[in-house]
SEMAR-144331 format. One line per field, with one value per residue (C-alpha): x, y, z. Coordinates in pm, 1 decimal. Example, Ala and Ser with C-alpha at 12.3 -4.5 7.8 and 13.67 -1.06 7.14 Angstrom:
<atoms>
u	[1230.0|1367.0]
v	[-450.0|-106.0]
w	[780.0|714.0]
</atoms>
This chain:
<atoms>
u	[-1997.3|-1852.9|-1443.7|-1273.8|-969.2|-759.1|-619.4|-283.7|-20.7|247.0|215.8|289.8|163.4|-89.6|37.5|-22.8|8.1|-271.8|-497.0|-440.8|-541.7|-896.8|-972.6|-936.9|-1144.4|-1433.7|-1425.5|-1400.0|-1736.0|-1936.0|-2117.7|-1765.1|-1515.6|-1531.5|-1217.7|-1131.9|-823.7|-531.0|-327.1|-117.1|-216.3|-18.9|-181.5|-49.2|-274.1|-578.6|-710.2|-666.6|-870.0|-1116.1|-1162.1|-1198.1|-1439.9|-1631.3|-1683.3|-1762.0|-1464.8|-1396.7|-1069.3|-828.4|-547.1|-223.5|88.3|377.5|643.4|983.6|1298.2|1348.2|1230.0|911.4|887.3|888.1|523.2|352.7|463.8|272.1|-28.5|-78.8|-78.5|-347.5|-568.9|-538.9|-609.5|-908.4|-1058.7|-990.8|-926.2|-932.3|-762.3|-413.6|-340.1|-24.9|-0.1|394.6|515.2|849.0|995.0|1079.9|761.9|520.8|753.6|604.9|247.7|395.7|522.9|257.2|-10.3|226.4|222.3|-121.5|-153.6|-395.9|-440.5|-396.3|-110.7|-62.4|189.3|115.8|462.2|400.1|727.3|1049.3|1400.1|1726.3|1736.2|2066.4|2013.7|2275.5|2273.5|1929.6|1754.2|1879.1|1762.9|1409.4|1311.8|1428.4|1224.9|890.1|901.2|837.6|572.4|412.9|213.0|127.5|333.3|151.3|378.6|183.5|450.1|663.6|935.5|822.9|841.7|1189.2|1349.2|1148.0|1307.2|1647.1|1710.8|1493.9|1494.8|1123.9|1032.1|841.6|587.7|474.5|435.1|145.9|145.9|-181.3|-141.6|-259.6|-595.8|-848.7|-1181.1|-1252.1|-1573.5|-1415.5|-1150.2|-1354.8|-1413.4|-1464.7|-1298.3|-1388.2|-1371.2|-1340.0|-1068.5|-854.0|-903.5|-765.0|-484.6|-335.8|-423.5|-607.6|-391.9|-653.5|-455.9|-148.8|-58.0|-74.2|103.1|7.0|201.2|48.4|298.3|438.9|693.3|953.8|1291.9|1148.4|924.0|1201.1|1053.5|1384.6|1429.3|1038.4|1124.3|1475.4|1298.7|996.0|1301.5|1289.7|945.2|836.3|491.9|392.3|234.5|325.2|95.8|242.8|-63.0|61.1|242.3|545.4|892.0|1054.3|793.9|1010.8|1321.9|1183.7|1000.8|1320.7|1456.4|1178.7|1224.0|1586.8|1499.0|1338.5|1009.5|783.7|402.6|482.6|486.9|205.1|251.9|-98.6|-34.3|-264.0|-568.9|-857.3|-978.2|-729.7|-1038.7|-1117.4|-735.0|-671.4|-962.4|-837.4|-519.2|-305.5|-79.3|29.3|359.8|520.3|915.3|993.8|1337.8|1152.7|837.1|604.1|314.8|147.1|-190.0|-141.8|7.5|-372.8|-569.7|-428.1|-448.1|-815.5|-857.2|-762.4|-467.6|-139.5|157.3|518.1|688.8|993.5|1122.8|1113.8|1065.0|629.2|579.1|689.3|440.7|153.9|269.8|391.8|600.0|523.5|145.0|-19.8|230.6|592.6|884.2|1237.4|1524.9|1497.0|1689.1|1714.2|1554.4|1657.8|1436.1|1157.0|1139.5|1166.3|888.3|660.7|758.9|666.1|327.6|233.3|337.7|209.5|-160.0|-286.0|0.0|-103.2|-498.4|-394.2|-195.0|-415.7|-661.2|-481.6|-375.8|-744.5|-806.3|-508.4|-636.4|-992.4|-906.0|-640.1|-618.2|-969.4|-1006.4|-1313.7|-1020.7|-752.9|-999.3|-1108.8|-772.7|-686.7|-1012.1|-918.7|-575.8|-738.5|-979.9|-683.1|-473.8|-792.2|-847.2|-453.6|-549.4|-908.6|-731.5|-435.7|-621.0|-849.2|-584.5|-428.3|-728.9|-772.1|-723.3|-401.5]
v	[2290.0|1949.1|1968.6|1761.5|1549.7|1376.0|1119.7|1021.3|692.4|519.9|178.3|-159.2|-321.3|-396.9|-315.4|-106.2|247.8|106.5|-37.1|278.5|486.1|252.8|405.0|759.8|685.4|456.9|752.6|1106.1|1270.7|1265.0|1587.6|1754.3|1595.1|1410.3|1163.0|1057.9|813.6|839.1|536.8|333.5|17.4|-266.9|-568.2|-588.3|-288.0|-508.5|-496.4|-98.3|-63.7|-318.8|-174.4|175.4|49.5|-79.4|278.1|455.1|593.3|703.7|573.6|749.6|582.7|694.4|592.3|553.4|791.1|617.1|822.6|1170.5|1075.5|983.2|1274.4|1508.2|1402.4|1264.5|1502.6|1772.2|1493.3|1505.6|1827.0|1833.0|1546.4|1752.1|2113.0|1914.4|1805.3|2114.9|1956.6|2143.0|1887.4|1695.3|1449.1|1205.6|855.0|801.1|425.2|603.7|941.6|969.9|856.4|1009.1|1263.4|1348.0|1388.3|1616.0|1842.1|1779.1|1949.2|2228.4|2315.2|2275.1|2501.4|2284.4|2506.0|2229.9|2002.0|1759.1|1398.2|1147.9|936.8|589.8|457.8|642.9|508.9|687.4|723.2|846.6|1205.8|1332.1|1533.5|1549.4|1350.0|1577.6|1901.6|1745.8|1618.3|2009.6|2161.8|1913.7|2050.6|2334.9|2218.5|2074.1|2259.1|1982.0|1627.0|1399.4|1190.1|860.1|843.1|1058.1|820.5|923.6|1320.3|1279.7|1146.6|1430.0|1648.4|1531.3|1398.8|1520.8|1870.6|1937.0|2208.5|2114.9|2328.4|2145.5|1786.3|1692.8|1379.6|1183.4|791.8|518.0|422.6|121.7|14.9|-138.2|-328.2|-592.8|-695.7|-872.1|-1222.5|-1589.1|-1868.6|-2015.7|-2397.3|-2495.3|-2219.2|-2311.4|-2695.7|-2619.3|-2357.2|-2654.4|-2928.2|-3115.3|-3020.4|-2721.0|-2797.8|-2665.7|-2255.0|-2083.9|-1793.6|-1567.0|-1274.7|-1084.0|-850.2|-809.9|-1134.0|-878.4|-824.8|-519.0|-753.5|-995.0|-1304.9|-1483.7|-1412.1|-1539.2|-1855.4|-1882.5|-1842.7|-2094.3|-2356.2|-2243.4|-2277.0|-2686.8|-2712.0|-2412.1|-2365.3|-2015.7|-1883.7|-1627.4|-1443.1|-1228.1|-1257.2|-1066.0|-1076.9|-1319.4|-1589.3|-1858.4|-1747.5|-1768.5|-2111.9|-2246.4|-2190.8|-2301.0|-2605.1|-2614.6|-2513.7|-2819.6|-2676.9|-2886.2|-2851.9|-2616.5|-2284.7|-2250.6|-1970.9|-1856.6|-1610.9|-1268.2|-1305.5|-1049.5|-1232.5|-1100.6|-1047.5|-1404.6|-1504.8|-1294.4|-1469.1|-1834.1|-1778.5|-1731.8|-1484.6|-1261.0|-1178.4|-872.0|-915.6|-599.8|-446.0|-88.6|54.1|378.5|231.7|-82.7|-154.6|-525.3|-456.6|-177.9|-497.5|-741.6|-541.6|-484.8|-825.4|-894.6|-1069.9|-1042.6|-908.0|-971.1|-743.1|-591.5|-259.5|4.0|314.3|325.4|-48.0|119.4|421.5|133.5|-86.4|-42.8|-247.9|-495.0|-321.6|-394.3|-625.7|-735.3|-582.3|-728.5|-659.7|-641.1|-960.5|-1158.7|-1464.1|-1587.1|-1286.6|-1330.3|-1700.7|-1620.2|-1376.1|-1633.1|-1871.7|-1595.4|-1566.2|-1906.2|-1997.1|-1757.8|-1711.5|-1475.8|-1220.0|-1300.4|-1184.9|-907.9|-766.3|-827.9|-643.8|-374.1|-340.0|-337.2|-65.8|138.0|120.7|181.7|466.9|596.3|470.6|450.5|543.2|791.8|1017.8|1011.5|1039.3|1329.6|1458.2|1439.6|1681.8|1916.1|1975.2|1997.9|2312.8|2398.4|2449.6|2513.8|2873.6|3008.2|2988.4|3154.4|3411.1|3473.8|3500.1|3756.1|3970.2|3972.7|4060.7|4386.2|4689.5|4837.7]
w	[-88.0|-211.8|-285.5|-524.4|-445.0|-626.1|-479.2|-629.6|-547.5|-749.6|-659.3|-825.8|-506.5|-271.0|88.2|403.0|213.7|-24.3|236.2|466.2|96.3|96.9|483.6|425.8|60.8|275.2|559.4|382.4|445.0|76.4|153.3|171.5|-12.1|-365.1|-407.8|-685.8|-781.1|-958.6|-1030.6|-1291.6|-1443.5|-1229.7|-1166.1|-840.7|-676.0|-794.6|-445.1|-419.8|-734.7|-640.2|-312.1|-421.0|-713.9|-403.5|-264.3|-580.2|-649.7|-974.0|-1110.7|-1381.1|-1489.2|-1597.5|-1774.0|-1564.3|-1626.3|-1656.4|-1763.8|-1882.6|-2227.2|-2105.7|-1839.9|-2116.0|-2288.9|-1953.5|-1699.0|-1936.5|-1960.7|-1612.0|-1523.9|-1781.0|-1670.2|-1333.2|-1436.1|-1598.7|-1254.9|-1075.5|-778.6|-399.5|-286.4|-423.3|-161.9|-240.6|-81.3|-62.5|19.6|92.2|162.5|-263.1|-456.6|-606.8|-682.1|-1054.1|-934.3|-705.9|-945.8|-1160.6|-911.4|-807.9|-1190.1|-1233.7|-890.8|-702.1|-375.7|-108.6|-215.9|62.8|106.1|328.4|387.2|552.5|592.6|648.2|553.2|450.9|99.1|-48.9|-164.0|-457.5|-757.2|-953.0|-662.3|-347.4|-618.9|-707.5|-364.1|-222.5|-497.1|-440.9|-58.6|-175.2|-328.9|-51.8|169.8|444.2|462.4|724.1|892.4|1018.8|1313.6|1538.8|1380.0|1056.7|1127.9|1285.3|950.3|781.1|983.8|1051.2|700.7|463.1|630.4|661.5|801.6|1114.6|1097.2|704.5|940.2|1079.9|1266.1|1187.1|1322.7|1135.4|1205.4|1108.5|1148.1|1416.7|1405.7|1178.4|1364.8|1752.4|1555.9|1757.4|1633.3|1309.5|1400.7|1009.0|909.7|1223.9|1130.6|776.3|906.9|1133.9|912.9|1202.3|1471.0|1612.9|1958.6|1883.9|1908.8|1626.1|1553.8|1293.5|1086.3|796.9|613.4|247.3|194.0|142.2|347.9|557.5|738.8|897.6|795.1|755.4|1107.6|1184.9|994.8|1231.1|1566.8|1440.9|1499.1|1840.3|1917.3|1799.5|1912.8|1728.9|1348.7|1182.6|925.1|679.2|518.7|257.9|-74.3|-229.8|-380.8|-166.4|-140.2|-331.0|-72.1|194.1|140.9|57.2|368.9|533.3|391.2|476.8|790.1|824.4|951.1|690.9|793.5|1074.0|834.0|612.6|340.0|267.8|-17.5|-6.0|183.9|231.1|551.3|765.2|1047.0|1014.9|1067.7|1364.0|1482.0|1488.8|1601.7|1945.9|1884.4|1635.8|1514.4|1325.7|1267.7|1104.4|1039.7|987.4|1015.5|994.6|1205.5|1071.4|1025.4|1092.4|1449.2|1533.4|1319.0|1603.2|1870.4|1784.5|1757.2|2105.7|2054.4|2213.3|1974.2|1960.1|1768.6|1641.1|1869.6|1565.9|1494.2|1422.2|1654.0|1952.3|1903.4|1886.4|2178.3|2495.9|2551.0|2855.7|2892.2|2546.7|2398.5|2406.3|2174.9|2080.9|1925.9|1508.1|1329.1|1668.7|1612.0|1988.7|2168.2|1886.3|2021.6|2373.1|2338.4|2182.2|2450.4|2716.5|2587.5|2510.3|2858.7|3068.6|2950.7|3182.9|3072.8|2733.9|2794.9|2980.0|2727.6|2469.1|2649.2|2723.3|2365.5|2223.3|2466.5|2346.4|2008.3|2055.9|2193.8|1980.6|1655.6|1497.0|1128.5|1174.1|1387.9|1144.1|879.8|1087.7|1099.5|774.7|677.6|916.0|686.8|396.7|523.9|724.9|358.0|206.7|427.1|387.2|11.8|23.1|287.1|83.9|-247.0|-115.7|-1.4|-373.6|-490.1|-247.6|-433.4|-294.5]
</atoms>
């Protein structure tokens, strides 16, 4: 029997929730499970819907619900466009601990059996009055969050007040066939502008103050014979190539913008680099380590559940742009720590952060959900 699921997120932008979203779409078993997409119209998650488009999803678009005003005609929409496709399934892609919050509700009044939240990144969110009420009431609703972290579950827990037994931990996971690339001579001539012999060091993350480029851009002073690439595009592009520039770094940082060759970048350069201030568990950090590259990265809740630190990759301190430097240094001066590292870390993630698992995993909740219901309805049904 094939299950529909709707598949529901609140984005404006293209980041890891979305491209985490596109693996479970390209890996949920057909002969089991039909997705389907729910989504607002922002041009910013052009990549989600292209992607998705890509694997024959179909794609239903909503209007965003902003204010009570407008809560009070959509909210009733929804739950209509969902009571429409009778979905098995209503699985939630949250970019933090408080979105999605209307579909939510939405498929709890609709009464879609299996009514599940994936949370990618955990921070503390002030909880008062009609927000501390809603976000009790919508875990209620939910009858599995998955938690791509431990870090992730702890806040949950501790903050949110989860019960532990509604978390499932399910890591991140990519695929990995994409990511074991050689060099591409041309692309690396173009990334350095000519000067292939220097290191480069690579970071691809939102341009947005959770990823710590400001520090990056700090310990690049530190490290001259280096060129940074910054693949990625976001809200503080024009910031932070200001200070760049007053930084005095000039041709050494190169601000790509959003790239969909991430394989090919990882490729051509010598290191990569995530700065982060917090984390759930990044996809760039598992896309590097498949890529057999060493990582420096930032010692936060989610990176330290992917590396090890000082077996598949060094951590530091968050907003330190001294140890970020000295890191890089490490690396680019001691080579064979560098390749063993690296190796160690594509190992790691071979072996525990594939997409076909978590995709795997995040099945098994669905029939997991799906079987309370079918149990629970049959024993309404017996005569008493």
């Amino acid at each position: 029997m094939i299950r529909p699921v709707v598949h529901y997120i609140d984005s404006a932008e293209f980041g890891g929730t979305e491209q985490a979203l596109l693996h479970v779409l390209a890996g949920l078993d057909r002969r089991r499970w039909q997705p389907v997409l729910f989504h607002h119209a922002e041009a910013g998650i052009t990549p989600l819907l292209k992607g998705a488009d890509e694997l024959h999803i179909r794609l239903r678009e909503l209007p965003r619900i902003l204010g009570k005003r407008s809560r009070v005609t959509l909210l009733p929409r929804l739950i209509r466009m969902l009571r429409a496709e009778d979905p098995a399934v209503f699985h939630a892609h949250l970019n933090n601990p408080l979105a999605c919050q209307d579909g939510l509700l939405a498929a709890g009044v609709a009464r879609v059996p299996a009514i599940v939240a994936t949370v990618q990144l955990f921070l503390n969110l002030p909880l008062h009055g009609f927000t501390s009420t809603q976000q009790r009431f919508v875990t209620t609703i939910v009858h599995r969050y998955i938690a791509v972290s431990e870090h992730v579950a702890r806040g949950l827990r501790d903050t949110f007040r989860v019960p532990a037994d509604k978390i499932a931990v399910i890591h991140n996971g990519i695929g990995l066939t994409a990511f074991r690339k050689s060099v591409d001579t041309r692309l690396r001539l173009t990334l350095t502008g000519g000067r292939t012999e220097r290191p480069v060091i690579l970071t691809a993350a939102r341009l947005a103050e959770q990823k710590g480029h400001c520090y990056l851009l700090k310990a690049a002073t530190l490290v001259p014979q280096a060129i940074f690439i910054l693949a990625g595009d976001g809200p503080d592009r024009a910031r932070l190539q200001a200070q760049a520039q007053e930084l005095g770094l000039g041709e050494r940082v190169v601000f790509l913008g959003y790239r969909d060759d991430i394989s090919d970048l990882l490729g051509c350069c010598d290191l990569f680099v995530l700065p982060s201030l917090f984390e759930g568990l990044p996809l760039s950090i598992l896309e590097a380590m498949a890529a057999n590259k060493p990582v420096v990265a930032s010692a936060v809740g989610g990176n330290d559940e992917a590396i090890v630190h000082g077996e598949t990759g060094l951590l530091v301190p968050p907003a330190d742009p001294a140890a970020l430097a000295g890191a890089i240094h490490r690396l680019l001066s001691d080579l064979e720590l560098a390749r063993r590292l690296a190796v160690q870390a594509e190992l790691r993630v071979r072996q525990r952060f594939s997409a076909e698992a978590m995709v795997e995993h995040v099945s098994q909740i669905y029939e997991q959900i799906l079987d309370s219901y079918n149990e629970n309805s049959g024993r309404q049904q017996l005569p008493s």
